[in-house]
C-alpha positions, 0 to 999 in steps of 0.5 A: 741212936739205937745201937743194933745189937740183936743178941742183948735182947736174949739171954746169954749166961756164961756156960760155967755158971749154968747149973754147974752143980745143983742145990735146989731139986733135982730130976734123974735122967739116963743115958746109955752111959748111966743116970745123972741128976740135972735140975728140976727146973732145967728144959735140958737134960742128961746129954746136956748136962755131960756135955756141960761137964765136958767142956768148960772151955769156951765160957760162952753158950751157944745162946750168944748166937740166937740166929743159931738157936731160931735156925735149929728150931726151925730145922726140928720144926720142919722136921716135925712137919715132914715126919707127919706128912709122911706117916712117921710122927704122931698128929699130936706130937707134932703139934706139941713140937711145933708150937715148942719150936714156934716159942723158941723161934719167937725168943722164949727159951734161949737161956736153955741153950747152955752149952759151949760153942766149944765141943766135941762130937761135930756138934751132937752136944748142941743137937741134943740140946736143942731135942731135950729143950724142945722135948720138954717144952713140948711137954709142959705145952702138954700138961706134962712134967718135964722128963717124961720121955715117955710121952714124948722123947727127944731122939725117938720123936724131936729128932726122928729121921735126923742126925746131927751130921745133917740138921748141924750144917743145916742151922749153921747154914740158916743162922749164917744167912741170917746173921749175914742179912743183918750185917749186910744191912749195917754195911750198907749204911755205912757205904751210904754214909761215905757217899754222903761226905763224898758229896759233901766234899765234892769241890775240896781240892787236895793233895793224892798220895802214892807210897805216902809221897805226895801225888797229883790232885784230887778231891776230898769227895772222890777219896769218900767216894772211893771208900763207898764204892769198895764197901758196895763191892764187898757187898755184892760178893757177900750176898753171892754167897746166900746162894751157896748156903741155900744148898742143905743136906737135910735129909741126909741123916748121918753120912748122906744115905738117908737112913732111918729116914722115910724115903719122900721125907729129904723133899718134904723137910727141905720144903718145909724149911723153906717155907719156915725161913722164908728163903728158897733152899734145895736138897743138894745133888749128892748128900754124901760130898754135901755131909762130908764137905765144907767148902762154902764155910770157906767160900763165905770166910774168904769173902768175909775175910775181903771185906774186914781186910778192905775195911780195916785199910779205909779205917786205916786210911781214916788214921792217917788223914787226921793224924796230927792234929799239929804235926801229921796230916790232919786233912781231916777231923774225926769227932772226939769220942773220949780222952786219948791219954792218962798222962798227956792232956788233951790229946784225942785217939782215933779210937773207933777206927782202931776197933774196926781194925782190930775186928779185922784182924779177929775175922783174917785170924777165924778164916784161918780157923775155918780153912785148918777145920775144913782140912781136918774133916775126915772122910764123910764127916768133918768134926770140927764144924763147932769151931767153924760155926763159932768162928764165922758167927763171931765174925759176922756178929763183930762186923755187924756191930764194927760197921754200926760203930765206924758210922754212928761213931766216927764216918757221920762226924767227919769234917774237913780241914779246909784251910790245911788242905786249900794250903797244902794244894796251893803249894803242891808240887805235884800240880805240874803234872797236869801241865806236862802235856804243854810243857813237857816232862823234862821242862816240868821236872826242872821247875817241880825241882826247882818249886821244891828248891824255893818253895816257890808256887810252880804257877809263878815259876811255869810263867817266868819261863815262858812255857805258858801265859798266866791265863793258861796256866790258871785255866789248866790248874783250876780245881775242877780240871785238877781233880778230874770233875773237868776233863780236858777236851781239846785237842792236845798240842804237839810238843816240840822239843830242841833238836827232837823231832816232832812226832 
């Protein structure tokens, strides 16, 4: 089976060995700062290559999130568009830009996306790489060489009417809902791989547990079930907020009042952006609180924080119904998926399951991120929306490939211990508590003590006292009435205890 990993397609240098320092041609290019080489070969240029120098910390490009790379050429595409319609851009220009963009969406350039997912300047580091890859590619579409600027300029023209204050939060927001899609596809799956062993267990009875203490009985197929209800719960919250990412500042440009900006320029690049991701976006009501804000990176991380937390408790739930196989549970067998041990033969760990876990706790761990770096954004920008990108994109991208891997790898291999568990039902003390509405609960706490004394069967010991026929207590313990599948209907008789009036 393929696995879904939508990155590997692309690629994805480590930052620190991207063009670091240059052996072969080189290029000058110029900033306000002075003038820098870069090499010749390189579709970036000089804000890229200071921000290369300026922050080696991360070891990984923001190419490792090609959703993001599509998400901000489609912005810069859209742009171009809307700068046309209005009057603010060159026919030509705009016809370079777009098909620069187009190529960069259809996957053709991504290893130009270098810098870090870790970076100062609330993003401007990875908006200017997008302007100077696509500048130069327009360019080369062109017949031009690379840096000529003036021909085609990656601020006066790629980026005109925008800033990164208002085309950052916009991609993350794009590349978010497209990565959550993807995600929510692979959930899914695995949700129909519960119900699947739910109905394939349908009629395994059971011993329930409460605080790891033996409860009343249950079917193997409701606990499945169980699990894939919860998952098509998380599900649905997740998808609640694709409605709350459609909500952009386009249009905005740096703190919300649209400046440098043509005034019919924040509708016609919404509309634009609308029709290049195929998904209904609007301008939102305030463009001030809407470039100052974070709250819907919080809104999604909590939601995405649920569902790896209540995943990590069915994983949990997973270890613990196979642990044994001789001295624990072991309702359950997981599939073997590799050796367990380097010193202790034959023993097999429940490996996958621990990963999901682990993706857990990795995505409760961003989410505390994401809520310090919204704190953080002062007044009518937040900084730190680099980290809260690079946060929720790794969680959803972990997620992805966690659920793929807890289906494929564990949930589809399950089987059941049949024999342990028929053994452990017919022994269960708990079965009584389906008898309490006919013997009472102070008669059924005497003979559960008494079951636990002898180990003896409480169908033997309920029938040795009188308090039922063989046959009645053989029709109310039957599996399908324990479990619930058969409700009882009649009506239940009044129990009449010694010296107790009746009600």
């Amino acid at each position: 089976m393929t696995r879904p990993d939508h990155q590997t397609k692309l690629s994805q240098g480590r930052e620190d060995e991207v063009f670091q320092t240059s052996h072969g041609p080189v290029r000058t290019e110029t900033d306000s700062l002075g003038s820098v080489d870069v090499p010749a070969d390189a579709y970036w240029g000089v804000h890229t290559k200071r921000a290369l120098d300026n922050f080696p910390i991360s070891k990984r490009p923001i190419s490792v999130y090609p959703e993001l790379v599509i998400a901000f050429a489609q912005v810069k595409q859209a742009a171009a568009r809307a700068n046309k319609e209005v009057g603010a851009l060159e026919p030509q220009k705009q016809v370079w830009i777009d098909e620069a963009c187009q190529r960069i969406i259809d996957g053709e350039f991504h290893d130009q996306f270098v810098v870090g997912v870790i970076q100062g300047g609330a993003g401007t580091s990875t908006n200017m790489n997008a302007n100077e890859v696509i500048t130069n590619v327009a360019l080369e579409i062109a017949g031009y060489p690379k840096g000529r600027y003036d021909v085609l300029h990656p601020i006066d023209d790629v980026n005109r009417s925008q800033s990164t204050n208002d085309t950052y939060p916009t991609a993350i927001k794009l590349s978010m809902t497209a990565s959550l899609t993807t995600m929510l596809s692979e959930l899914d799956k695995l949700r129909i791989a519960f119900g699947r062993k739910g109905r394939e267990f349908h009629d395994i009875l059971k011993v329930g547990r409460t605080q790891l203490q033996d409860a009343v009985p249950m079917t193997l197929g409701q606990e499945f079930h169980g699990f894939a209800t919860t998952l098509g719960e998380d599900i649905a919250r997740l998808r609640e907020t694709i409605k709350l990412l459609s909500e952009v500042n386009l249009g905005g440009t740096a703190v919300g009042t649209g400046i440098t900006a043509d005034p019919g320029y924040a509708a016609a690049v919404v509309r634009h952006l609308s029709e290049i991701a195929g998904q209904p976006l609007e301008t939102a009501p305030d463009l001030v609180e809407a470039t100052s804000d974070t709250g819907v990176f919080m809104t999604f991380s909590s939601a995405l924080k649920r569902s790896a937390i209540k995943l990590s408790k069915i994983c949990n739930d997973l270890r613990l119904l196979s642990s044994g196989p001789q001295a624990g549970l072991g309702e359950i067998h997981l599939p073997p998926r590799q050796a367990g041990s380097s010193i202790m033969p034959g023993k097999v760990n429940p490996v996958i399951p621990e990963a999901v876990s682990q993706v857990a706790y990795a995505v409760a761990g961003a989410d505390v991120t994401v809520m310090m770096a919204a704190e953080n954004g002062q007044l009518q920008l937040n900084a730190f929306e680099p980290v809260i990108a690079h946060s929720l994109l790794q969680s959803i991208t972990w997620m992805r490939q966690a659920c793929w891997t807890l289906r494929v790898n564990c949930v589809d291999g399950i089987s059941a211990n049949v024999e342990h568990l028929d053994a452990q039902v017919a022994s269960s003390v708990g079965v009584i508590t389906a008898l309490i509405p006919f013997i009472g609960y102070t008669e059924a706490a005497k003979l559960a003590k008494a079951a636990l004394a002898t180990g003896r069967p409480v169908a033997d010991l309920v029938v040795e006292a009188n308090l039922m026929t063989r046959e009645d207590v053989t029709r109310h313990l039957a599996p399908s009435r324990l479990s619930g599948a058969q409700p009882i209907t009649q009506a239940v008789p009044v129990i009449e205890r010694k010296g107790e009036p009746s009600d």
